[in-house]
VEXDREN-2710 file (C-alpha; in Angstrom, 1 decimal):
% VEXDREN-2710
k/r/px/py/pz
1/UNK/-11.3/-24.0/3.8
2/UNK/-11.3/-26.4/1.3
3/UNK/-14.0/-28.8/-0.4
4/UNK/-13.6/-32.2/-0.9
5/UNK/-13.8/-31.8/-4.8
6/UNK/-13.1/-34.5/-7.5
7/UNK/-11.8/-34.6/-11.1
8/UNK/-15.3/-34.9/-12.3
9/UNK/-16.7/-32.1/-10.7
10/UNK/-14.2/-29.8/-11.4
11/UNK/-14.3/-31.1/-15.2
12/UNK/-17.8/-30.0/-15.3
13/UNK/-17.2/-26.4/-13.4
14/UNK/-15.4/-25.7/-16.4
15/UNK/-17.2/-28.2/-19.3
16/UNK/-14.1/-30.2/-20.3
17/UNK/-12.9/-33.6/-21.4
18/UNK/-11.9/-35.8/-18.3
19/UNK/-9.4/-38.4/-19.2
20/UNK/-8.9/-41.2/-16.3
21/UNK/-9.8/-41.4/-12.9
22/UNK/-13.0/-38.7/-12.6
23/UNK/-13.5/-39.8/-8.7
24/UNK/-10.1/-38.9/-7.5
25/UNK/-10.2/-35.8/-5.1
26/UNK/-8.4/-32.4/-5.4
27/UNK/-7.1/-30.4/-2.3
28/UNK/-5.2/-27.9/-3.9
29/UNK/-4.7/-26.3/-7.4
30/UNK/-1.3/-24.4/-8.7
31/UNK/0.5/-23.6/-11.7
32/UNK/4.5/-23.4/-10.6
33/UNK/5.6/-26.9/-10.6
34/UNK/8.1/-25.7/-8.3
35/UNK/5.0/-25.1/-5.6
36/UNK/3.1/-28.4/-5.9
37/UNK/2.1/-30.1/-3.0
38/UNK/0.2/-33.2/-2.6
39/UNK/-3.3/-33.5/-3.7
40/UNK/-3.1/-30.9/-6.3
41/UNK/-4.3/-30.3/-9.6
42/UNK/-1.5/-28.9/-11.2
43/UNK/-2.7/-26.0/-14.2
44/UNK/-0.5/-26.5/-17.9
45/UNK/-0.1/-22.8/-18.2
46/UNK/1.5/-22.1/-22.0
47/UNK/3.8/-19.3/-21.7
48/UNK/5.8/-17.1/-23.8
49/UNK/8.9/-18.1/-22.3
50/UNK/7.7/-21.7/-21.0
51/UNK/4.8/-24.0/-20.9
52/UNK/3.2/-25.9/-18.4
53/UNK/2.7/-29.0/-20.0
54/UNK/6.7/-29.2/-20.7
55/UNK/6.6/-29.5/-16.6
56/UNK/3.0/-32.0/-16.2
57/UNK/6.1/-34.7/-14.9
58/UNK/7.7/-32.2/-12.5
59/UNK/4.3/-31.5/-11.1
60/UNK/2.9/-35.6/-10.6
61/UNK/6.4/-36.1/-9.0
62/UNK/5.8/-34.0/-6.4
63/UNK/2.1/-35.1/-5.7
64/UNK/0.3/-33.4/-8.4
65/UNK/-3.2/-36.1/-8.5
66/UNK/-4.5/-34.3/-11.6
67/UNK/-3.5/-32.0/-14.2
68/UNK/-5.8/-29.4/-16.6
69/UNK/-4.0/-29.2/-20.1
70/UNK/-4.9/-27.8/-23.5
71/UNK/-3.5/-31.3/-25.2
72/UNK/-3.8/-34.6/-24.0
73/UNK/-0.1/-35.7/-22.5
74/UNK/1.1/-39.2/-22.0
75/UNK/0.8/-39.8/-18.2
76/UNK/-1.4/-42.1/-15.8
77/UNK/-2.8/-39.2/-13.7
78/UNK/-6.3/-38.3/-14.5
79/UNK/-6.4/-35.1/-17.0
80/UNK/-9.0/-32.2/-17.5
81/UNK/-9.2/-31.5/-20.9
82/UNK/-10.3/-27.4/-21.9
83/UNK/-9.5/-24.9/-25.3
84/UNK/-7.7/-22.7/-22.3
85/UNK/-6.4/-23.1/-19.1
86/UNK/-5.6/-20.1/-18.4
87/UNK/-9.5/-19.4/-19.0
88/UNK/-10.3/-22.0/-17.1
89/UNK/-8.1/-22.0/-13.8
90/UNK/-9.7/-19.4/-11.8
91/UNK/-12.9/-21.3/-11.8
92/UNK/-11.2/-24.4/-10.6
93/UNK/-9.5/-22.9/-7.9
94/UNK/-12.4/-21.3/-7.1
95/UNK/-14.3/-24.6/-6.5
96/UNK/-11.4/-26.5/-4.9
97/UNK/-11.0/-23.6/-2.6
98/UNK/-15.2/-23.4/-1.5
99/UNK/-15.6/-20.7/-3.5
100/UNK/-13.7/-17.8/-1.1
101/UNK/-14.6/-14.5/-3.2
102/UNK/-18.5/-15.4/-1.3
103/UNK/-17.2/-15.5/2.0
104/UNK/-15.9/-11.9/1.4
105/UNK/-17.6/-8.5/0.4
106/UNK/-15.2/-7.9/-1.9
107/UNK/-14.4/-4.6/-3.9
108/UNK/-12.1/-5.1/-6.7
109/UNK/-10.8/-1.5/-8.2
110/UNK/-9.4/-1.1/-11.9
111/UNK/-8.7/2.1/-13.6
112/UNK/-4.9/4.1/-14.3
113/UNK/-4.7/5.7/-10.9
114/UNK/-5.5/5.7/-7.4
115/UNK/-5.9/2.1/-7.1
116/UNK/-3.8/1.5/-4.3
117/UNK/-5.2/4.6/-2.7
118/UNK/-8.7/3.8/-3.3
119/UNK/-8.3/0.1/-1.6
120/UNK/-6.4/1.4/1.6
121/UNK/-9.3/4.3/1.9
122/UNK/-11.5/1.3/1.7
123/UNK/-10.0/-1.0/4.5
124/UNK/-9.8/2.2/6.6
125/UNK/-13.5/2.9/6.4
126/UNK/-13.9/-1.1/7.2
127/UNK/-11.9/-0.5/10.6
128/UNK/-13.9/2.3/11.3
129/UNK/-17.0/0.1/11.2
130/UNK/-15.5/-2.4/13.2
131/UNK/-14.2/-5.1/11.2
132/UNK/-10.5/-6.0/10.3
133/UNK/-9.1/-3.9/7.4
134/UNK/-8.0/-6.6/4.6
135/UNK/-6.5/-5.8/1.2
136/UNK/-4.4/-6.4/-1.4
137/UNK/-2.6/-4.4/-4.4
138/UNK/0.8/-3.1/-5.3
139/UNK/2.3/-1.8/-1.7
140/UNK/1.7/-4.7/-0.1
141/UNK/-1.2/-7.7/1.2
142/UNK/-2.9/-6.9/4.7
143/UNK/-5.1/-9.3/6.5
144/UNK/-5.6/-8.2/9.9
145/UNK/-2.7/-7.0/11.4
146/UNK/-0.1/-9.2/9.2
147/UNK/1.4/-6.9/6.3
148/UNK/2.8/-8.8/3.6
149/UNK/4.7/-8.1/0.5
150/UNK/3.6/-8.5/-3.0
151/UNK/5.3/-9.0/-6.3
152/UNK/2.2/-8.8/-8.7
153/UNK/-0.4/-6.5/-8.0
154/UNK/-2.8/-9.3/-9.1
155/UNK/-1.5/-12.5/-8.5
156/UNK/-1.8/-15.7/-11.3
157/UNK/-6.0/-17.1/-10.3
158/UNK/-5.1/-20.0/-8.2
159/UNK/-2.9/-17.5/-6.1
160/UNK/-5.7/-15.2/-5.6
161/UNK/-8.4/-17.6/-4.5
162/UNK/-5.9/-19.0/-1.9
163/UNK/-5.5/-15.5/-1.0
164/UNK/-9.2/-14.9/-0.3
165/UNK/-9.3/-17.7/1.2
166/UNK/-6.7/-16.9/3.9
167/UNK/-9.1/-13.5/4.6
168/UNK/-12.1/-15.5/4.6
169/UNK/-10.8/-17.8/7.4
170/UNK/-8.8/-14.6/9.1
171/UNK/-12.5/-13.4/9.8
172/UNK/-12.4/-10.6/7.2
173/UNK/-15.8/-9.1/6.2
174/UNK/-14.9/-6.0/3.7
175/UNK/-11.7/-6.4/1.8
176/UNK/-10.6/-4.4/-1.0
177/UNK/-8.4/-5.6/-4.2
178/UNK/-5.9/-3.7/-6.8
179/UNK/-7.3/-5.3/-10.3
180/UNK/-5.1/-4.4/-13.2
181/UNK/-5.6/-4.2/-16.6
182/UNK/-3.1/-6.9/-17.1
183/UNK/-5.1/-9.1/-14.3
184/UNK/-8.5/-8.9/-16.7
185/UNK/-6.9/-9.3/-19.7
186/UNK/-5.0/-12.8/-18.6
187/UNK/-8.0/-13.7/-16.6
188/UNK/-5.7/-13.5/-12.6
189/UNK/-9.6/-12.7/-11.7
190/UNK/-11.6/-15.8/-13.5
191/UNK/-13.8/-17.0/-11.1
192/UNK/-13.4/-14.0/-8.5
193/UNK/-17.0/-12.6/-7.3
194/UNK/-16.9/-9.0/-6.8
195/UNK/-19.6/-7.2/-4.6
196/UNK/-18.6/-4.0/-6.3
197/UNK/-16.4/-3.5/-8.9
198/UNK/-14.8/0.1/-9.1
199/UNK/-13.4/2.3/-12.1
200/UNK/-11.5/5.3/-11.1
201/UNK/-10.2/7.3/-14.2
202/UNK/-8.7/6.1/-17.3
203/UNK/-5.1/7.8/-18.9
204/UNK/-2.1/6.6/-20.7
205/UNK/-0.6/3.4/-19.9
206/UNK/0.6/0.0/-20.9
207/UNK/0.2/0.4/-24.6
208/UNK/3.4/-2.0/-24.6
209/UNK/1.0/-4.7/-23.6
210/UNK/-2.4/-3.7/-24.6
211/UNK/-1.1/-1.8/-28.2
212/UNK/-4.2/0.9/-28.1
213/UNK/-6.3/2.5/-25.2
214/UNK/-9.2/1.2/-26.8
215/UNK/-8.1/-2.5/-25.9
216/UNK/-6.6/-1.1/-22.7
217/UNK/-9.8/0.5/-21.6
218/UNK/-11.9/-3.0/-23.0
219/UNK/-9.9/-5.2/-20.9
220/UNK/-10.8/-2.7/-17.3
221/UNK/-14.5/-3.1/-18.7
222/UNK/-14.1/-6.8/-18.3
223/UNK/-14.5/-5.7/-14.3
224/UNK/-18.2/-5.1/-15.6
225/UNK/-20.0/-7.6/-16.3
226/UNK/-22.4/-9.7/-13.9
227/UNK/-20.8/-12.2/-13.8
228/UNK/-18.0/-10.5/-12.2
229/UNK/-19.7/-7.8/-10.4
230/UNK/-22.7/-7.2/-8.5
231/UNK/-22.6/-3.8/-8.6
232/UNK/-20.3/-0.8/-10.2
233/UNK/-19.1/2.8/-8.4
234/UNK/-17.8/4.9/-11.6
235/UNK/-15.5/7.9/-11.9
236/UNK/-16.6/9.8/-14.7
237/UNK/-14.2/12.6/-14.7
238/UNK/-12.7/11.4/-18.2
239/UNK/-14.4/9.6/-21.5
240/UNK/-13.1/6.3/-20.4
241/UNK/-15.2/6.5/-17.4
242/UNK/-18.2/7.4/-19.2
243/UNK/-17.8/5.1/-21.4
244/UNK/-17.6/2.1/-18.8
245/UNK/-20.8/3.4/-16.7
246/UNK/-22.5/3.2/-20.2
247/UNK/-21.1/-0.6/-20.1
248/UNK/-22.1/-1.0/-16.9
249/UNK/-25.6/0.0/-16.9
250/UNK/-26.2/-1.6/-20.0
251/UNK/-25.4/-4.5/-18.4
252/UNK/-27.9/-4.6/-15.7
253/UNK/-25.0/-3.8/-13.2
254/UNK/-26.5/-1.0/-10.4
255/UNK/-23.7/2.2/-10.8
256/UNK/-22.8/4.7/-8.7
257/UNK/-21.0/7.5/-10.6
258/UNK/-19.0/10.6/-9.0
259/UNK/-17.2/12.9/-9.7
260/UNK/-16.1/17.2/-9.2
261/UNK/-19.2/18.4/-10.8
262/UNK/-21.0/21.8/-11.5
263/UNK/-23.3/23.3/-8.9
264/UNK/-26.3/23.3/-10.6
265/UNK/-26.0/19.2/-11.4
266/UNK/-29.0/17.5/-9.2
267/UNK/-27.7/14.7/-7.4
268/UNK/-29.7/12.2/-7.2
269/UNK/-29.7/8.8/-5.3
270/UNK/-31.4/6.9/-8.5
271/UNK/-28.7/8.8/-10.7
272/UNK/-26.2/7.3/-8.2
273/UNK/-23.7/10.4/-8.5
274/UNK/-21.7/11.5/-5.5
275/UNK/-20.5/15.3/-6.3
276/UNK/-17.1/15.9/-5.0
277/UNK/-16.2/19.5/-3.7
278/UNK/-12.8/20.4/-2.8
279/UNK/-12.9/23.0/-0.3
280/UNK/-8.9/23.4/0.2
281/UNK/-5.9/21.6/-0.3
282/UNK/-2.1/21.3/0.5
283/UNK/0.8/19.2/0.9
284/UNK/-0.3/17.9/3.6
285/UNK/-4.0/17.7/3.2
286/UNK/-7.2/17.8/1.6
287/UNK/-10.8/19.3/2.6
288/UNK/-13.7/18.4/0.6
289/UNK/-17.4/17.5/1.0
290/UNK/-18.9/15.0/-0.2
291/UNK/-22.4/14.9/-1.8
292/UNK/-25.2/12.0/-2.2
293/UNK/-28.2/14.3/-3.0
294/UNK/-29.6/13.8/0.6
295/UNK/-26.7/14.8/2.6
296/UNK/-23.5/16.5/2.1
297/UNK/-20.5/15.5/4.4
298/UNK/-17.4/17.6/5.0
299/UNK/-13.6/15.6/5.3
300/UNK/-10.5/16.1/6.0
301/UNK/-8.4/14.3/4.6
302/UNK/-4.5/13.6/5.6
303/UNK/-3.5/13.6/2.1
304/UNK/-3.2/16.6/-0.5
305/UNK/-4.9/16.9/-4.4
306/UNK/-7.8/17.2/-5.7
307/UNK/-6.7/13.5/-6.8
308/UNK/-7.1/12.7/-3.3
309/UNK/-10.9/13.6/-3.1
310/UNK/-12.1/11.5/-6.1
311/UNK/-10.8/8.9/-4.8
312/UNK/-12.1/9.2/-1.3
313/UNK/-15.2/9.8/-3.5
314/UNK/-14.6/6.0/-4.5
315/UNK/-13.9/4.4/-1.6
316/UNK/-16.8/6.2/-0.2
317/UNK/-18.9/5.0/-3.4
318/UNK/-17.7/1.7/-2.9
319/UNK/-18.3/1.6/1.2
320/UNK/-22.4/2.6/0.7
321/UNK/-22.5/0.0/-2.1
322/UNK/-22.2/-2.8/0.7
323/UNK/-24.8/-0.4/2.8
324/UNK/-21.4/0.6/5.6
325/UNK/-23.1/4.4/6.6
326/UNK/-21.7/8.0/6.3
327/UNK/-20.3/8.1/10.0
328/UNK/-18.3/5.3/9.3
329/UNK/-17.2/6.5/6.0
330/UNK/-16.1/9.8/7.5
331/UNK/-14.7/8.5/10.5
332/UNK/-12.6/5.9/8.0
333/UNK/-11.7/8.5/5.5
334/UNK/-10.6/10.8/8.1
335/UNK/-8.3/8.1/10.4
336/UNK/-6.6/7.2/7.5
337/UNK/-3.0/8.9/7.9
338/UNK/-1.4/8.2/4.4
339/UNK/-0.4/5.4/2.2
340/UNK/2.7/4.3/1.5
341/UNK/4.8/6.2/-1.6
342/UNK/1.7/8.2/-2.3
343/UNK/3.2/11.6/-1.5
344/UNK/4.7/10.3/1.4
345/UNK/6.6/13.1/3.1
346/UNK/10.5/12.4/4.2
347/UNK/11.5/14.1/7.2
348/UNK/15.3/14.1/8.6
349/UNK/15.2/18.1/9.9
350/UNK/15.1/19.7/6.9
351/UNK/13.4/23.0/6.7
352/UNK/11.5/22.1/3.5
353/UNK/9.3/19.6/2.6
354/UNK/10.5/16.2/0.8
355/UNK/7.6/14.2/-0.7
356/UNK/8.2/10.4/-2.6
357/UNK/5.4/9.5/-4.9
358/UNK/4.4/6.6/-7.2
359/UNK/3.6/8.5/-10.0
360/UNK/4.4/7.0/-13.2
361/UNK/1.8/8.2/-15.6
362/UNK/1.4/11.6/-17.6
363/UNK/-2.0/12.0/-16.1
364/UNK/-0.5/10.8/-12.6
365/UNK/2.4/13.3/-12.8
366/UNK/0.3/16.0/-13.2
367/UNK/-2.4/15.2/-11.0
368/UNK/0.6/15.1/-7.9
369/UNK/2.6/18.1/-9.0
370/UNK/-0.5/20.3/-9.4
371/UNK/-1.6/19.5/-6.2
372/UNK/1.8/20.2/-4.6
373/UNK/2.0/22.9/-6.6
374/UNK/-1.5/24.2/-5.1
375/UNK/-0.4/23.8/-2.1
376/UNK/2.8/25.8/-1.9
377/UNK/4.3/28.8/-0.3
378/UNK/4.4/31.7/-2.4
379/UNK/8.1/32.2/-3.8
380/UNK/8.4/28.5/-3.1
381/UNK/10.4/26.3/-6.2
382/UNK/9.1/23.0/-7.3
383/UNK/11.8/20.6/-7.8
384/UNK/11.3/17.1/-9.6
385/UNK/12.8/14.3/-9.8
386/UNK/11.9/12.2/-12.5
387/UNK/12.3/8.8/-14.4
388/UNK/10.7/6.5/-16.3
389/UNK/10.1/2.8/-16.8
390/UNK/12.0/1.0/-19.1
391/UNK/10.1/-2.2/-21.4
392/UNK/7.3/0.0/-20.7
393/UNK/5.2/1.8/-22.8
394/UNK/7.3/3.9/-25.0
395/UNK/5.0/6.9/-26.1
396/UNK/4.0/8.3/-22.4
397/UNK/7.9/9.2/-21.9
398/UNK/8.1/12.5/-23.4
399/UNK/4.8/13.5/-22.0
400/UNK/5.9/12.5/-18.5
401/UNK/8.7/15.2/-18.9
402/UNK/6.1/17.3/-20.2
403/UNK/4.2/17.0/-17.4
404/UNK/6.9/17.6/-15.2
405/UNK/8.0/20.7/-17.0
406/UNK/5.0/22.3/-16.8
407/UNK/4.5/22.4/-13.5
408/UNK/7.9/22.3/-12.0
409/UNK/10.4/24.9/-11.9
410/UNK/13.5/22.5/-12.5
411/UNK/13.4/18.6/-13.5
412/UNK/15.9/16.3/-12.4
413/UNK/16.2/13.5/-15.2
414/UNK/17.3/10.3/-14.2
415/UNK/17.0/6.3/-14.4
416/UNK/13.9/4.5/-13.0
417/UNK/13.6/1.0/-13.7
418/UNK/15.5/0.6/-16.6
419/UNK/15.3/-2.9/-16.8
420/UNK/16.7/-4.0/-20.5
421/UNK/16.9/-1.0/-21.9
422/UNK/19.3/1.5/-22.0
423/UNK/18.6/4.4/-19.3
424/UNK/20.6/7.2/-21.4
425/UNK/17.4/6.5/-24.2
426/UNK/15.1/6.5/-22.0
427/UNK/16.5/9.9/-20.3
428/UNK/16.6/11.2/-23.7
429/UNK/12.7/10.7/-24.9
430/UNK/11.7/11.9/-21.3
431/UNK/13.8/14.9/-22.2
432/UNK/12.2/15.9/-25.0
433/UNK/8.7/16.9/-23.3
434/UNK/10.7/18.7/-20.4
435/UNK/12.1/20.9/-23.0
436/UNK/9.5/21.6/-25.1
437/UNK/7.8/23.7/-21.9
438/UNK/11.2/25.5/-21.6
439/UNK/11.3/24.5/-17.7
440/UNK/15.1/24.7/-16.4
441/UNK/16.8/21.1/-16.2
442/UNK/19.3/18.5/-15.3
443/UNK/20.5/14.9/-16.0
444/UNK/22.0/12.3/-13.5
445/UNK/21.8/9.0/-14.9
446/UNK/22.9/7.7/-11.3
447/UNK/19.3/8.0/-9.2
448/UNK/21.4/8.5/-6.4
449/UNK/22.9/11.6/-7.7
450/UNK/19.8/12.6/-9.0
451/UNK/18.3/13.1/-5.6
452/UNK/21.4/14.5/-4.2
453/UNK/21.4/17.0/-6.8
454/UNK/17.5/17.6/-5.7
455/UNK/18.5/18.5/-2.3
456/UNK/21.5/20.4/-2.7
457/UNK/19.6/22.4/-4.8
458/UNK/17.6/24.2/-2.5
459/UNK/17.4/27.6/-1.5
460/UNK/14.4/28.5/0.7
461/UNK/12.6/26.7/2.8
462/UNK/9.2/27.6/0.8
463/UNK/11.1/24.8/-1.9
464/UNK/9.6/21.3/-2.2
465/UNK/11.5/18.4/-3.5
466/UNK/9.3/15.8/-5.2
467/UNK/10.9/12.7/-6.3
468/UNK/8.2/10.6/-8.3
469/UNK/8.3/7.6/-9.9
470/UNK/9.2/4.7/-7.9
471/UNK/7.2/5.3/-4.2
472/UNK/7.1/2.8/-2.3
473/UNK/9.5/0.3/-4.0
474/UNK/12.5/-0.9/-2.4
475/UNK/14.5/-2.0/-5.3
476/UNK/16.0/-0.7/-8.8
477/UNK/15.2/-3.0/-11.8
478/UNK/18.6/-3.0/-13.7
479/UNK/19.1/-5.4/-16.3
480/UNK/18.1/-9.0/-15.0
481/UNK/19.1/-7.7/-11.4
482/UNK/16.9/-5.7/-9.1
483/UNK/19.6/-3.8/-6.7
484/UNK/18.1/-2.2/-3.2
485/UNK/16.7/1.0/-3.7
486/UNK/14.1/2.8/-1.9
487/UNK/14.1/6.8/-2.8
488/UNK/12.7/7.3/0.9
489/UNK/15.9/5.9/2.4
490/UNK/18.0/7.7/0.1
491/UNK/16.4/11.0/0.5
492/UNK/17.3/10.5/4.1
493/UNK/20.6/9.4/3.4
494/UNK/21.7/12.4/1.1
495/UNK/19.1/14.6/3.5
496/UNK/21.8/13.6/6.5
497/UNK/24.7/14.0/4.1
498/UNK/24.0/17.9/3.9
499/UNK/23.8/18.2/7.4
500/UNK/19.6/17.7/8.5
501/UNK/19.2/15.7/11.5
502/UNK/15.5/14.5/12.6
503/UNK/15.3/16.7/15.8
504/UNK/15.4/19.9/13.4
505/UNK/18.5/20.9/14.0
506/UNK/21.7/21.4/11.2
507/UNK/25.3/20.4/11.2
508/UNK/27.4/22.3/9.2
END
């Protein structure tokens, strides 16, 4: 649904300069001269590598009626004249769109981890109250029944509103959004409406982009403010959570904290804590019980780690917030059967377990192989496969192997997304926190081989194979070229090369 919108208004949304014809009407709004259509105000994005005004002529030739610009350019079409575009996009889109994020109760969630989880806890929990589960993140964008994939988790502003608007006209009531850091700091959010905005945990990541967790951690608190968010639902398990329920409330925002808490904490509705218990967990599930203060809930969930439970704890948060009740948040929690690449188990035959999981984080890698570990047969080997990211942040590589070495009994090494760099360095400053713990290891630049390795190296059937990193993506970033790849099919693949066929049977 659009609005019929003009130059003049849209100048004023965002308090800049109109040059030309004010009274011309916008149906559309982009930045990717390449996507233009008719009617469209077309946003003069500057770039690091290029800048939209260097393309204002692509864009009037095919239909741009308007543009929005930092400087004033030579052409006949009316301009919009603001310090930032980038600033002021969103807000436009938003407008020319009827304002989408308002047709929607929509949760945006921020923090390192358990994004993706979080949001597809949170469109179960809407099916279980009878409306159409709707998000979008990094697996993938679901509206209804259409599954769709993404290629950023947060897509440029006018892309997002269009987005919204697509749920908002599919019916959806509850939908649920990844929001990265990068998302708030570039502003892929500005003019987004959130009914609840929700902060899982905070760990190293990204300091490539954001340079120090301080300005990593400020640029998630942007989520916080009332002009973004109606309300908050906080994990305060670490200081950066803390920290942003401090920003929250000092804000005027309502927050819900939670988090695994001592018995002897009050919970209190006011307080807004939900205390998370975890009753038992394995590789293939989680009890817990979950705790407002009035009433204490027990769920089973079809995913392992105490990971798992906080965020259920947030999705649950989150699902209150827009007053959906308990039954429905159990019954949501409960029907939710996994997620895609979050310790997803591969299964050809084999006698052991196989598990592919997104973690890419210090914190996240120890957060999954701690719960597998918990979760194990006694005598049973942990066996990792591991990579990291290359044009990434630099200084979580050794504690990634760390991490890994810690809890695993022997750590594959091998290439992730190398991208530009050179996957031999990258192998080598992983290294170097595998063997400071002294754990027993291997190197196969060739990921391939690294899982192959992995599987050949078992010996009982109490042995789990983990091969973390990647999840649910279906290519390898190499250079300028991203080649297929999906470690689930490849598992399989080298899982059928030994021999394991999926009616549980062997050939030797």
């Amino acid at each position: 649904m659009t609005s019929a919108v003009t130059v003049s208004m849209l100048a004023e949304k965002v308090r800049g300069t109109t040059t030309g014809d004010g009274d011309i009407t916008v149906r559309g709004v982009s930045c990717d001269s390449r996507r233009v259509g008719p009617g469209d105000l077309f946003c003069c994005v500057p770039g690091t590598r290029t800048d939209g005004h260097d393309h204002a002529v692509q864009a009037v030739e095919a239909g741009a009626v308007a543009l929005l610009v930092e400087r004033e350019l030579d052409t006949e079409v009316p301009q919009i004249l603001v310090p930032g575009v980038r600033v002021a996009m969103g807000a436009v889109a938003s407008l020319v769109l009827g304002d989408p994020s308002q047709r929607l109760r929509l949760v945006g969630v921020t923090g390192t981890n358990g994004k993706t989880t979080t949001t597809y806890m949170i469109a179960s929990i809407a099916r279980a109250a009878g409306m159409p589960g709707c998000l979008s993140g990094t697996v993938e964008t679901v509206i209804r029944e259409s599954h769709e994939p993404v290629i950023h988790t947060t897509p440029e502003a006018p892309d997002t509103h269009a987005l919204l608007a697509r749920m908002a006209d599919a019916g959806c009531d509850i939908a649920a959004m990844e929001v990265s850091s990068h998302a708030l700091d570039q502003h892929r959010v500005g003019g987004v409406h959130f009914e609840v905005g929700a902060f899982t945990n905070l760990s190293q990541d990204h300091l490539d982009y954001h340079g120090t967790m301080e300005r990593y951690l400020e640029a998630k608190q942007r989520l916080f403010d009332p002009s973004v968010s109606a309300s908050a639902v906080v994990g305060v398990e670490d200081r950066g959570g803390v920290d942003t329920a401090r920003v929250a409330r000092d804000a005027g925002i309502p927050t819900t904290t939670f988090a695994e808490v001592p018995e002897d904490l009050r919970v209190v509705r006011s307080g807004a804590h939900l205390r998370v218990e975890v009753l038992e967990s394995s590789i293939t599930g989680t009890s817990l019980v979950l705790d407002d203060g009035d009433s204490r809930h027990e769920i089973r969930l079809a995913m392992g780690g105490r990971h798992n439970a906080l965020n259920a704890a947030c999705a649950a948060g989150c699902a209150l917030a827009l007053d959906v009740g308990w039954s429905e948040v159990v019954e949501g929690l409960e029907s939710l059967d996994g997620v895609p690449g979050r310790l997803e188990s591969v299964d050809a035959g084999q006698p052991f377990a196989v598990l592919v999981d997104y973690a890419h984080t210090p914190d996240a890698v120890r957060s999954v192989m701690s719960a597998v570990r918990a979760g194990m047969e006694a005598g049973g080997r942990l066996v990792v496969v591991l990579g990291c990211g290359g044009d990434r942040d630099r200084e979580k590589r050794p504690l990634m192997g760390e991490a890994a070495g810690t809890y695993g009994d022997f750590v594959i090494v091998t290439s992730d997304n190398p991208r530009s760099e050179d996957p031999a360095v990258i192998i080598v400053e992983v290294l170097e926190g595998v063997e400071a713990t002294g754990a027993k290891w291997a190197v196969h630049e060739d990921r391939r081989e690294a899982i192959s390795h992995a599987l050949a190296s078992v010996s009982s059937q109490a042995d789990v194979v983990l091969i973390a990193g990647k999840g649910h993506e279906q290519g390898q970033q190499i250079g300028g070229e991203v080649l297929p790849f999906d470690d689930r099919v490849v598992a399989r693949e080298e899982l059928a090369a030994l021999g394991f066929v999926h009616d549980g049977g062997f050939v030797p």
